[in-house]
C-alpha positions in Angstrom: 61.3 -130.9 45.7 60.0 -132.5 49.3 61.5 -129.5 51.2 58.9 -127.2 49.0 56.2 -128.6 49.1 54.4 -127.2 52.2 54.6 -123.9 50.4 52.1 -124.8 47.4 49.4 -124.6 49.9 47.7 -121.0 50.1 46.9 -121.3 53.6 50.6 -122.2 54.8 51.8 -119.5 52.7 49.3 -117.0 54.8 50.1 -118.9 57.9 53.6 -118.2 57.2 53.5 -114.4 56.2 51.5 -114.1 59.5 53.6 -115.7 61.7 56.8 -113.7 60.7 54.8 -110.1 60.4 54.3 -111.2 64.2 57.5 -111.8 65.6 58.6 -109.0 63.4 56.5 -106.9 65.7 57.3 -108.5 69.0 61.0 -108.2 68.3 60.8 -104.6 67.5 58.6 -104.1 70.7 61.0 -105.9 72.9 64.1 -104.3 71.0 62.4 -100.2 72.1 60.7 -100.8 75.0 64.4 -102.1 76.3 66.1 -99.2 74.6 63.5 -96.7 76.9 63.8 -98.5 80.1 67.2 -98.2 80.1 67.7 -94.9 78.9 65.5 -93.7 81.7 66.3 -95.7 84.5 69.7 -97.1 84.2 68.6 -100.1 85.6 69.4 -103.8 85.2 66.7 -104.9 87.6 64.1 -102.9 85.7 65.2 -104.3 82.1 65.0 -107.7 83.8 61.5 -107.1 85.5 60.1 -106.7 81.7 60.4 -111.0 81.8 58.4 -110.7 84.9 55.7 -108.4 83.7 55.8 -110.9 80.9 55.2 -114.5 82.5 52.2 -113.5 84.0 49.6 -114.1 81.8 50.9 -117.6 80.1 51.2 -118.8 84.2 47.3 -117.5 84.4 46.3 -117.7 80.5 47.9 -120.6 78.8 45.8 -123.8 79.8 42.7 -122.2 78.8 44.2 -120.7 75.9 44.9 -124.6 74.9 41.3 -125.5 75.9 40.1 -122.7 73.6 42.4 -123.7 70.9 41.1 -127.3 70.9 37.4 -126.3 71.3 37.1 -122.8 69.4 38.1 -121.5 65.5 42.1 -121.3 65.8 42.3 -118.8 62.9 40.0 -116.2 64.5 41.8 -116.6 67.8 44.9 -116.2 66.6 43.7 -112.7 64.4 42.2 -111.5 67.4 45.4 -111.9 69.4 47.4 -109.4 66.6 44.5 -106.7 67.3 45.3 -106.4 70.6 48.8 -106.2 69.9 48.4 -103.2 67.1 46.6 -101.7 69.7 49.5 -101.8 72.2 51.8 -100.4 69.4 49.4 -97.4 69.3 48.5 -96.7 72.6 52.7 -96.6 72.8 53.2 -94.3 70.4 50.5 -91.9 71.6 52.0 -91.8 74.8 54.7 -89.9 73.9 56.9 -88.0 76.4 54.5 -89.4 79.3 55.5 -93.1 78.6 56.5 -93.9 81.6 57.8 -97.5 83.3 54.3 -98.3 84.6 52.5 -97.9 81.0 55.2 -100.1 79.4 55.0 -102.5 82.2 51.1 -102.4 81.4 51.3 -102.7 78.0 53.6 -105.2 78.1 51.3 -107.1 80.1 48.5 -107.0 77.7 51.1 -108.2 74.7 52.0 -111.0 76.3 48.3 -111.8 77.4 47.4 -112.2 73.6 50.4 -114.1 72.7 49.7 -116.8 75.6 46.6 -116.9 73.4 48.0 -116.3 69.9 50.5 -119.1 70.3 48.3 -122.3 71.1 45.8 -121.6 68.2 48.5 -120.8 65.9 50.6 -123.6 66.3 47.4 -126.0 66.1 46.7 -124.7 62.8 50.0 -126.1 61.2 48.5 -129.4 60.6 45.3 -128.1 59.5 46.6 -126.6 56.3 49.8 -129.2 55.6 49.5 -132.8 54.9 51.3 -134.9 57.4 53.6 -135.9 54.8 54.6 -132.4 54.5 55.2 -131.2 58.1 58.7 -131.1 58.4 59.1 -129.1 55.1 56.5 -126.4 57.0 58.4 -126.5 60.4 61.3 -125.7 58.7 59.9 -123.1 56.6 58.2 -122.1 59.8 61.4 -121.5 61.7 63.3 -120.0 58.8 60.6 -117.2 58.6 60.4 -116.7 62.4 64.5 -116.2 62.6 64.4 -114.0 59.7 61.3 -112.1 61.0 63.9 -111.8 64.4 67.0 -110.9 62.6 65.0 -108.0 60.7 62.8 -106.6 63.7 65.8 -105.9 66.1 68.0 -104.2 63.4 64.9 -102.6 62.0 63.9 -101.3 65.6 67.9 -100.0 66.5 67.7 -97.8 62.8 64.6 -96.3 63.5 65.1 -95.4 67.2 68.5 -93.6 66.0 66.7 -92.2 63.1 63.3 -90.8 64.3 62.5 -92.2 67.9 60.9 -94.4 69.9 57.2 -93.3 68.3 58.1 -94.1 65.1 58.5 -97.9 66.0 55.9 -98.3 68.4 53.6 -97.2 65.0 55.7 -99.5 62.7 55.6 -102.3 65.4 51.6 -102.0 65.6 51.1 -101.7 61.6 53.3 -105.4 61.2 50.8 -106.8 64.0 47.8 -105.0 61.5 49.1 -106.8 58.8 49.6 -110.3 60.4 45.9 -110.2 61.6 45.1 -109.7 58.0 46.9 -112.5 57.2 45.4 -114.7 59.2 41.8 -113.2 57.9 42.6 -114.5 54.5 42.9 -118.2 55.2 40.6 -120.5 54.7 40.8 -123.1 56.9 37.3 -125.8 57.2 37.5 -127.1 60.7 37.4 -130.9 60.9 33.6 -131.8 62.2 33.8 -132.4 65.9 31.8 -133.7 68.5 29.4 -130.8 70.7 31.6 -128.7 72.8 31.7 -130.2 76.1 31.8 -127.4 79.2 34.5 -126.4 79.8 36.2 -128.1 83.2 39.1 -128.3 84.9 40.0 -131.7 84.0 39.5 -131.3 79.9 42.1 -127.8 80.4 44.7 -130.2 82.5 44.4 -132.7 79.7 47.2 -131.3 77.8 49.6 -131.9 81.0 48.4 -135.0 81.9 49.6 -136.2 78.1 53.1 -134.2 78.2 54.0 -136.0 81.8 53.2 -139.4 79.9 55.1 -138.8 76.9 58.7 -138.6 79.0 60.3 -137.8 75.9 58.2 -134.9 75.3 58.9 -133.9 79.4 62.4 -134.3 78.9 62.8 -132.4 75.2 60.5 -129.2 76.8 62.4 -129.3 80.0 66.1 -129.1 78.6 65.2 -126.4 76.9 62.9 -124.6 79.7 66.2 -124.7 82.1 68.8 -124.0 79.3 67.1 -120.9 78.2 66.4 -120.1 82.1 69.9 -120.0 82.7 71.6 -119.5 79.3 69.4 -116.1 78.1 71.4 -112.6 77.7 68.9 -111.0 75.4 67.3 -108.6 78.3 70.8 -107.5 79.1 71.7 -106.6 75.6 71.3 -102.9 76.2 73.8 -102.8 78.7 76.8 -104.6 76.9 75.9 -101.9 73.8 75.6 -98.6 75.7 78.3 -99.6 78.6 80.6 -102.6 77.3 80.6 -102.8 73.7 79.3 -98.6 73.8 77.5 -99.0 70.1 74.6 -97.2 70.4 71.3 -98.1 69.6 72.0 -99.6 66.0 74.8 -102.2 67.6 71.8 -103.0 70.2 69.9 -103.7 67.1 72.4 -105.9 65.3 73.1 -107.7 68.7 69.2 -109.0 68.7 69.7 -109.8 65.6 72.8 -112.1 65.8 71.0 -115.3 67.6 68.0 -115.1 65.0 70.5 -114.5 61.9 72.3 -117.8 62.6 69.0 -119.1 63.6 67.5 -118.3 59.8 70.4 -119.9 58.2 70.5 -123.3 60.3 66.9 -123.2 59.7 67.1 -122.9 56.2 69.6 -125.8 55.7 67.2 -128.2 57.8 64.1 -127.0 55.9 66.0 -128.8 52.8 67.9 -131.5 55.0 65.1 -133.6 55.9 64.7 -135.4 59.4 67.6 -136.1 61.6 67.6 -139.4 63.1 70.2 -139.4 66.1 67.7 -136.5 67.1 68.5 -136.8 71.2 72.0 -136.9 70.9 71.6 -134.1 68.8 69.7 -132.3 70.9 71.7 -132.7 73.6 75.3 -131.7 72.3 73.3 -128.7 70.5 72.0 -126.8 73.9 75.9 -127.8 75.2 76.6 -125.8 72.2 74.6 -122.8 73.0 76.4 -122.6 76.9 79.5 -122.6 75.0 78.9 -120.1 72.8 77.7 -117.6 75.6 80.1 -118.0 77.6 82.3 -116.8 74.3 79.7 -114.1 74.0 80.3 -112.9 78.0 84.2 -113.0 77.6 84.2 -111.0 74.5 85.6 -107.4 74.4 84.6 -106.8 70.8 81.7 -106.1 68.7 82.4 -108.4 66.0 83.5 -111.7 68.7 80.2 -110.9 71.0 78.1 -110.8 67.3 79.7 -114.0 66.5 79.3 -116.1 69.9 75.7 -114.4 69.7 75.5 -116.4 66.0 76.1 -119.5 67.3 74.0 -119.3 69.8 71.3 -118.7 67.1 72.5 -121.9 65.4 72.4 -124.3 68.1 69.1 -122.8 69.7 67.5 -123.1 66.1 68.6 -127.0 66.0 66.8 -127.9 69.4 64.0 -125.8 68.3 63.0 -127.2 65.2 63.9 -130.9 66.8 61.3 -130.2 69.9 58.6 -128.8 67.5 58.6 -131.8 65.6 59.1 -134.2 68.3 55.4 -132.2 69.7 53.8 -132.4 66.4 54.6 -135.5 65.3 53.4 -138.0 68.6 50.0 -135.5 69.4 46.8 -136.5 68.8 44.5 -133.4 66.7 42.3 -133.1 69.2 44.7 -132.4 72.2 47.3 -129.9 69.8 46.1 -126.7 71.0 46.6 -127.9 74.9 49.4 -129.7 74.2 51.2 -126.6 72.6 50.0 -124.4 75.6 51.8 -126.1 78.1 54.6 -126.2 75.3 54.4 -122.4 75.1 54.2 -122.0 78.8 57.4 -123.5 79.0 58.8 -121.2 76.1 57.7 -118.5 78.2 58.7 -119.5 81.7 62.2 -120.1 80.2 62.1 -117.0 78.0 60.5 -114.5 81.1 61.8 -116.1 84.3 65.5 -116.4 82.2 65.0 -112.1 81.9 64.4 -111.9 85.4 67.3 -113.9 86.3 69.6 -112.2 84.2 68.7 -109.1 85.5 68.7 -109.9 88.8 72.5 -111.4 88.6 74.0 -109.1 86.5 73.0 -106.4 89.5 74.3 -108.4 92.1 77.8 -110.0 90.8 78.0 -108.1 87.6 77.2 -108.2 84.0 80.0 -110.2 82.5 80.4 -112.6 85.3 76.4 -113.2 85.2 76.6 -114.3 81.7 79.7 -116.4 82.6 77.3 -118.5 85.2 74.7 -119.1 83.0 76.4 -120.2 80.1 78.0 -122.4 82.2 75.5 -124.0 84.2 73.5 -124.6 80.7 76.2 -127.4 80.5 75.3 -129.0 83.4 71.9 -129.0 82.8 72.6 -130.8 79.6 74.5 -133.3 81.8 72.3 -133.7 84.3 68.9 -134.3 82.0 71.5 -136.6 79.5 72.0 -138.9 82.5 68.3 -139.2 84.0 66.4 -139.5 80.2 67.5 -142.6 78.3 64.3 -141.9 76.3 65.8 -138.6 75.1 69.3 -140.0 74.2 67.4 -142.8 72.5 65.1 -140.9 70.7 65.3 -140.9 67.0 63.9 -138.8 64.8 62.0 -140.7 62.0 60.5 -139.5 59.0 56.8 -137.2 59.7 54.9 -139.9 58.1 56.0 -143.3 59.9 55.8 -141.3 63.0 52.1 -140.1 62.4 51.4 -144.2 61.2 52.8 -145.1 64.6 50.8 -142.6 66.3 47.7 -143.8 64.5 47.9 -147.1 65.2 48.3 -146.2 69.0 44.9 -145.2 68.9 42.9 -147.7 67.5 
C-alpha cells in the first residue's frame, strides 16, 4: 500500500524511531519541570516564564541553525543536539533537593538551544531518505509517531512523578534523548555532492526568509498557525486546572498533556492512509476555527472527562493544520534552501509555542485562569477570520498530490 511505503526505507524507519524517542523526552521534561515549578512557587507567572526562557535561543539560534543545516551533515547535527539534551536530563536529576527555579530556567535554556538546532537539520533530512513520491506517506507517519511520542511522555512523566519523583524522570527523560542520538547514529544518509561551502554571511542565513515572504502561501499557512497557537495555547497552565480546578494530582496532569497529542495520533494516523487533501486552505482554515472552539469547551469545563475531551479535539484539529503546513513547506522548497526554510518554520513553531506560555501565564494572573482560556480560544477565531479575508492564496490553495507538486517546482527552476 502507498500510505506504507515510506516505511521500507531503513533510514526513515531510524529517522522515525528518533524523532519520537525525542519528543518523548521533551514532553516528559516539559510535563516535570511544570509539575516542580508549581509545587514550589505556586506561581502562574513562573509556569508561564518557562516559554520565555524557552524562545530565546530559536530568536538568537534558528537562522544559523538553517544555514548550518543547508551547509553542514544534518544527521550529525541533529545527534549532537540529543547529547546535549541527555545531558540536561542528568545534570536534573543530580540536582536533587537543590534544583532550584534558576537551574531549571538554565537548563531549560540549554534544551531549547539544541532543539532550535535539532529541528532544521532534522526536518531537512526527510527528503534525503524518502523518494518524493513517497513524502506524504512519511509526514504522516512522521506526525503519527510525534503525537504518540506526546500522548506517552506526559502520561509516562505524571506516573513516575507520583510513583518515585521528579529524579526518576529527569534520568528517564535523558536515557530516551540517549537513545534518539543513537538513532540518528545508525543512518546512513550520502549527502547529495554540493558546491564548496561558501562563508558564511548574513545574506546566505536571511535566504530562508527572503523565500518564505515570497511564497505568500507559505507566509500565510506559518502565520495562522504562529497567532492561533499564540493565543489558543493552555498547555503551560495545565498544572493549575489539575491541582486547583480539576484537583487530579499529578497523573490527571499527565493524562491532560496527553489529550491534544492522543487525538493528534489518531487524526494523524487516518491522514497517513488518506492521501492528500485537496480543498487544503479551506481546510486549514475551518480546522484552527476548530481548535478555538474546542478550548473554549476545554476553559468552560468543570469535569475531568469534558476538559480531556475538548483537550482531544484540540489535538485533532491542531494535527490537521500541522500535517497540511508541513507539506505545503516540503512540497514548494528547493533542497538546497530546506534547512533555512524550516528554521524560520521552526522559529515560528517556537514563537507561537513560547510567547503563547508567556501569554497564558501572564493572563491567567491578571483576569484569572478560566476566563484567560476563554479569551484565547476565542480570539483564535478571529484570527482565522481575519487571515481568511486578507489571503486569497491560502483559501485557494489546493493541495495536490507530492509528486505533481515537486514536477511543478522543478520546472520553476529551469
Amino acid at each position: 500500500m502507498a500510505a506504507y511505503a515510506s516505511l521500507h526505507s531503513r533510514n526513515f524507519r531510524f529517522l522515525l524511531a528518533s524523532g519520537v524517542l525525542s519528543v518523548i523526552a521533551q514532553q516528559m521534561l516539559a510535563t516535570v519541570v511544570g509539575w516542580d515549578l508549581y509545587q514550589a512557587t505556586r506561581s502562574a507567572v513562573v509556569l508561564g516564564n518557562v516559554g520565555l526562557v524557552q524562545i530565546i535561543p530559536p530568536i538568537l539560534f534558528t537562522f544559523i541553525a538553517g544555514y548550518l543545516a543547508d551547509h553542514y551533515d544534518r544527521r550529525r547535527t541533529a545527534m549532537l543536539t540529543q547529547i546535549v539534551i541527555a545531558i540536561v536530563g542528568l545534570a536534573l536529576a543530580a540536582a536533587g533537593g537543590s534544583r532550584g527555579v534558576t537551574l531549571i530556567y538554565f537548563c531549560l535554556f540549554l534544551a531549547a538551544t539544541a532543539r532550535a538546532f535539532q529541528w532544521p537539520a532534522a526536518s531537512a533530512l526527510l527528503p534525503q531518505v524518502v523518494p518524493m513520491e513517497h513524502l506524504t506517506s512519511a509526514i504522516g507517519w512522521q506526525g503519527t509517531g510525534r503525537e504518540m511520542a506526546t500522548v506517552g511522555g506526559p502520561a509516562l512523566a505524571g506516573a513516575l512523578i507520583a510513583w518515585k519523583g521528579s529524579e526518576t524522570v529527569y534520568l528517564m527523560q535523558a536515557a530516551f534523548a540517549g537513545v534518539s542520538a543513537l538513532c540518528y547514529a545508525a543512518m546512513r544518509v550520502a549527502r547529495e555532492p554540493t558546491e564548496p561551502r561558501p562563508a558564511m554571511s548574513w545574506k546566505g542565513v536571511a535566504e530562508g526568509v527572503r523565500f518564505v515572504f515570497r511564497e505568500k502561501v507559505i507566509l500565510a499557512a506559518i502565520s495562522l498557525d504562529l497567532l492561533a497557537v499564540f493565543f489558543g495555547g493552555a498547555v503551560t497552565i495545565l498544572p493549575i486546572y489539575a491541582q486547583d480546578i480539576l484537583h487530579v494530582g499529578a497523573t490527571g496532569l499527565g493524562w491532560l498533556r496527553a489529550a491534544p497529542a492522543f487525538g493528534a495520533a489518531l487524526m494523524a494516523l487516518y491522514l497517513a492512509h488518506r492521501g492528500h487533501i485537496r480543498n487544503a486552505g479551506v481546510v486549514l482554515l475551518f480546522s484552527v476555527a476548530g481548535f478555538g472552539v474546542a478550548m473554549i469547551g476545554f476553559a468552560v469545563a468543570t469535569t475531568v472527562w469534558v476538559s480531556f475531551a475538548m483537550l482531544f479535539l484540540t489535538g485533532v484539529f491542531d494535527c490537521v493544520s500541522v500535517v497540511l503546513r508541513i507539506s505545503l513547506v516540503q512540497t514548494r522548497t528547493p533542497d538546497a534552501l530546506r534547512g533555512r526554510v524550516a528554521a524560520v518554520n521552526g522559529l515560528f513553531i517556537a514563537c507561537s509555542n513560547q510567547w503563547g506560555a508567556v501569554e497564558s501565564g501572564v493572563a491567567a494572573a491578571l483576569f484569572g485562569t478560566v476566563p484567560s482560556v476563554v479569551f484565547g480560544g476565542a480570539a483564535t477565531i478571529v484570527v482565522v477570520a481575519a487571515i481568511a479575508v486578507m489571503s486569497g492564496s491560502l483559501r485557494r490553495w489546493t493541495n495536490r498530490p507530492v509528486a505533481e507538486a515537486a514536477a511543478e517546482l522543478h520546472s520553476t527552476k529551469r
